[in-house]
C-alpha positions in Angstrom: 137.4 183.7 71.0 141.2 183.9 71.8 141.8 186.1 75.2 145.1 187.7 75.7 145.9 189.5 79.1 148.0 192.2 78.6 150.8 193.4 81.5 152.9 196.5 81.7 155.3 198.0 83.0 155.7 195.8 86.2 159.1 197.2 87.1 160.9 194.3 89.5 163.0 196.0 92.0 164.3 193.1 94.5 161.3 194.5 96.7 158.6 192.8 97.7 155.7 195.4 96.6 156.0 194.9 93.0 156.2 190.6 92.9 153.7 190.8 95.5 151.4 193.1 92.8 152.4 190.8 89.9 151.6 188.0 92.0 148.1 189.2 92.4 147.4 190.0 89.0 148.5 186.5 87.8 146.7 185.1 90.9 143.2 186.9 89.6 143.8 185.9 86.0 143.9 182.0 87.3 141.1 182.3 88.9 139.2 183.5 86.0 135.7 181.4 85.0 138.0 181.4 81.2 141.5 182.0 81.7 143.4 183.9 79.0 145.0 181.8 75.8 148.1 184.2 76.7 149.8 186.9 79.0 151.9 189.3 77.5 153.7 192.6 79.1 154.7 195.2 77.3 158.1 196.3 78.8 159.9 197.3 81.9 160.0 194.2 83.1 163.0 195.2 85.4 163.3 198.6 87.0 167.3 198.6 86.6 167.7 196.0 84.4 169.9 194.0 86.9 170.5 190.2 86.8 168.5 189.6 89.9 165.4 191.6 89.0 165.2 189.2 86.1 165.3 186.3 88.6 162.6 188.0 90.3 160.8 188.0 87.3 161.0 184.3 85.9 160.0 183.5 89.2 156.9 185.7 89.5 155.6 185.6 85.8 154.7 182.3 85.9 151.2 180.6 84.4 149.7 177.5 82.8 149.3 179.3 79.6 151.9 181.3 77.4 154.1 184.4 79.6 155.8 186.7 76.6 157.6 189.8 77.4 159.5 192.4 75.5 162.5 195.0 76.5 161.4 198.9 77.7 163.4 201.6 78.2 164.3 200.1 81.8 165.2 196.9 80.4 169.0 195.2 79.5 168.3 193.6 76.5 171.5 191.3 77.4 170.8 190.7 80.9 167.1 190.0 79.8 167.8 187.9 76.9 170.3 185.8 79.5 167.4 185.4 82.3 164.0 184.7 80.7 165.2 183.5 77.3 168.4 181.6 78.3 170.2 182.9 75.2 173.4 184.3 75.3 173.2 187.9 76.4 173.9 189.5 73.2 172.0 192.9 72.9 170.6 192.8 69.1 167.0 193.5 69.5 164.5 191.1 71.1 161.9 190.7 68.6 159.6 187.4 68.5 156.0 186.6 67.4 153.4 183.8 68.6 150.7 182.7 66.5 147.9 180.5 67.6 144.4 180.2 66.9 144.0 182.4 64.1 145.5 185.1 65.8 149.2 186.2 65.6 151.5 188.6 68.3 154.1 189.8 66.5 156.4 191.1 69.9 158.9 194.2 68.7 161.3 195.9 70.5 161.7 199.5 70.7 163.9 200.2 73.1 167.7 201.7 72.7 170.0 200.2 75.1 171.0 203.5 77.6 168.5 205.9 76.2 164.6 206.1 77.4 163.5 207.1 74.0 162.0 204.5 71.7 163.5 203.4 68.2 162.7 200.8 65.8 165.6 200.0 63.7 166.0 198.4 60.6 166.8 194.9 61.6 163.3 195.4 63.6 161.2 196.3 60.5 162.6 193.9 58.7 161.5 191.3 61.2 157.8 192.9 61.1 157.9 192.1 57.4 158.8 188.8 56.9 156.4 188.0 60.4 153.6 189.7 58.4 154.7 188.0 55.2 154.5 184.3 57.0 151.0 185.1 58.8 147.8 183.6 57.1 145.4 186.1 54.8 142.9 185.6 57.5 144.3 186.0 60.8 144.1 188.9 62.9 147.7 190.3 63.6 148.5 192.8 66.9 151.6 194.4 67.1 152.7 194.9 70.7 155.8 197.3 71.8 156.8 199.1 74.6 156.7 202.7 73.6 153.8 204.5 72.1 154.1 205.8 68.4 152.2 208.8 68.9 151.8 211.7 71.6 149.8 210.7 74.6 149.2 214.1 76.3 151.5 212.8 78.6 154.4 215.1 80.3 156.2 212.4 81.4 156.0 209.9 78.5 155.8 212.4 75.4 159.3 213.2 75.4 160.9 209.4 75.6 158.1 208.1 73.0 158.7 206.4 69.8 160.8 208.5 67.7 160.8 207.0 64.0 157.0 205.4 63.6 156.6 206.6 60.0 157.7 203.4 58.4 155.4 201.3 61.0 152.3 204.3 60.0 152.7 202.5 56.7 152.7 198.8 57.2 150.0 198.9 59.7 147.3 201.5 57.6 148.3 198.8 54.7 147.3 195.7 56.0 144.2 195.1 56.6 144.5 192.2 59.1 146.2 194.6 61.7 143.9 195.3 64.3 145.7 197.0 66.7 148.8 198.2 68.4 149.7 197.5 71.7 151.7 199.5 73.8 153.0 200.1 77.5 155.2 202.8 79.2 152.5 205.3 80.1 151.4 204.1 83.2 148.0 205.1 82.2 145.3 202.9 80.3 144.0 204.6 77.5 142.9 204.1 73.8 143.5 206.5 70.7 144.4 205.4 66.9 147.4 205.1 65.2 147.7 205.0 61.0 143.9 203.9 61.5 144.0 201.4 63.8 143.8 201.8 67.1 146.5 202.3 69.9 145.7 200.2 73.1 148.4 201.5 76.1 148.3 199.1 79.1 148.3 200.5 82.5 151.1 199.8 84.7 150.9 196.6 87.4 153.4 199.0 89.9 152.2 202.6 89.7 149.7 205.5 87.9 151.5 208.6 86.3 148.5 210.9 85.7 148.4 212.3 81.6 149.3 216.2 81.7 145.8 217.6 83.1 147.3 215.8 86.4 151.0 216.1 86.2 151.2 219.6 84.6 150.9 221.4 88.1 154.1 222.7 89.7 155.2 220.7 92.4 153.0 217.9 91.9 154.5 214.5 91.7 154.0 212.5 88.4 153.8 208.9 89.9 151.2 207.3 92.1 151.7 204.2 93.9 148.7 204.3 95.7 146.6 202.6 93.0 145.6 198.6 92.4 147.6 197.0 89.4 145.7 197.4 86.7 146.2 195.2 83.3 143.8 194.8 80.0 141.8 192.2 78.4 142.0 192.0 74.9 139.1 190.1 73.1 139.6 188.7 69.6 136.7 186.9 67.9 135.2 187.2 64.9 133.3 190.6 65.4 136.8 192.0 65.8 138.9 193.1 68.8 137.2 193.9 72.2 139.8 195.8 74.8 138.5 195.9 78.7 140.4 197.7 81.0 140.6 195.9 84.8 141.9 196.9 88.5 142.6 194.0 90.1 142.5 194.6 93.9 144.9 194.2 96.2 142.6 192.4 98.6 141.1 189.9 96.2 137.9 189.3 95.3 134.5 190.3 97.1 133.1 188.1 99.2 130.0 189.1 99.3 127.7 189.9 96.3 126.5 193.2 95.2 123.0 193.8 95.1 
């Protein structure tokens, strides 16, 4: 079995809420009877995408196992690329891929520097080919991005979702070692399919935004931070790809067992 843990939308701020949430989540996932093989976050690592908040972040998002991230639509693809990567901060898109185990991450980013919409441009599709074309016939492949390719029945997300997933419709209904895409920027967990396959959209670490049933009141106010970070587990093993959603509480774990 290869375990990945999968992060969104933790939003560093230079406050102390959001590490301090992070911090727990990374906290619960180490104390784990079988740790996860990997960690990955699916975008908005920063809240502004400011130098510092990327400081913050290399200094919470740290494990003994593999930590990859990817840019959202409050990311700076130069600023990131600079702080976690310790590239130059060019802003060509940050696209990577891990393989291990039989399974392989291919990490691709959707975002477009100064717009909340999501995009995938050529140079990005072109890096999902040749990843796919250098993965082995039997390993199971998940694609992981920050915004979702289709609507979510969400009033906040909806209008800033991917806007051009036709071409990725294609390459992931024809090949069959796809299981699943991953995505963030919701703020919600919840599962639905995508060219066949299914869509698996991480709940945010830092706050809930309710999908429209919620949100669609006048008045009412999209985002609550009331909520435990929440992250999910994603299973692979050869019966396929098992997703668990999981709160992780603020307080840490119970002390006393349940009858």
């Amino acid at each position: 079995m290869v375990l990945l843990a999968q992060l969104s939308d933790t939003h560093f701020n230079m406050g102390a809420r959001n590490v301090e949430r992070v911090e727990r989540v990374l906290a619960y996932l180490a104390e784990l009877p079988q740790r996860p093989d990997l960690i990955l976050v699916t975008g908005d690592i920063a809240d502004e995408g400011e130098i510092e908040e990327y400081r913050q972040a290399r200094a919470a998002l740290t494990a003994d196992v593999p930590v990859l991230v990817l840019p959202g639509n409050h990311d700076d693809r130069g600023n990131m690329r600079q702080v976690l990567f310790g590239q130059d901060p060019d802003y060509a898109p940050i696209n990577n891929v891990h393989r291990g185990d039989g399974v392989t991450v291919v990490l691709l980013d959707s975002s477009i520097p100064g717009k909340p919409e999501g995009f995938l441009d050529a140079e990005t599709y072109a890096y999902l080919e040749d990843a796919l074309a250098r993965t082995a016939a039997d390993d199971t492949v998940l694609i992981a991005m920050h915004h979702p390719p289709v609507p979510v029945q969400s009033t906040v997300v909806d209008p800033i979702r991917l806007t051009n997933p036709e071409r990725l419709a294609e390459i992931v209904a024809g090949d069959a070692r796809i299981a699943a895409v991953l995505t963030g920027h919701v703020h919600s967990g919840l599962m639905t399919s995508f060219a066949g396959k299914p869509l698996i959209v991480a709940p945010s670490v830092s706050s809930t935004i309710g999908c429209e049933w919620e949100t669609a009141a006048p008045g009412h106010v999209p985002i609550d931070f009331a909520p435990d970070p929440s992250l999910v587990f994603h299973s692979v093993t050869d019966a396929g790809l098992l997703s668990a959603f999981r709160p992780v509480a603020m307080g840490g774990w119970l002390a006393e067992p349940v009858d």
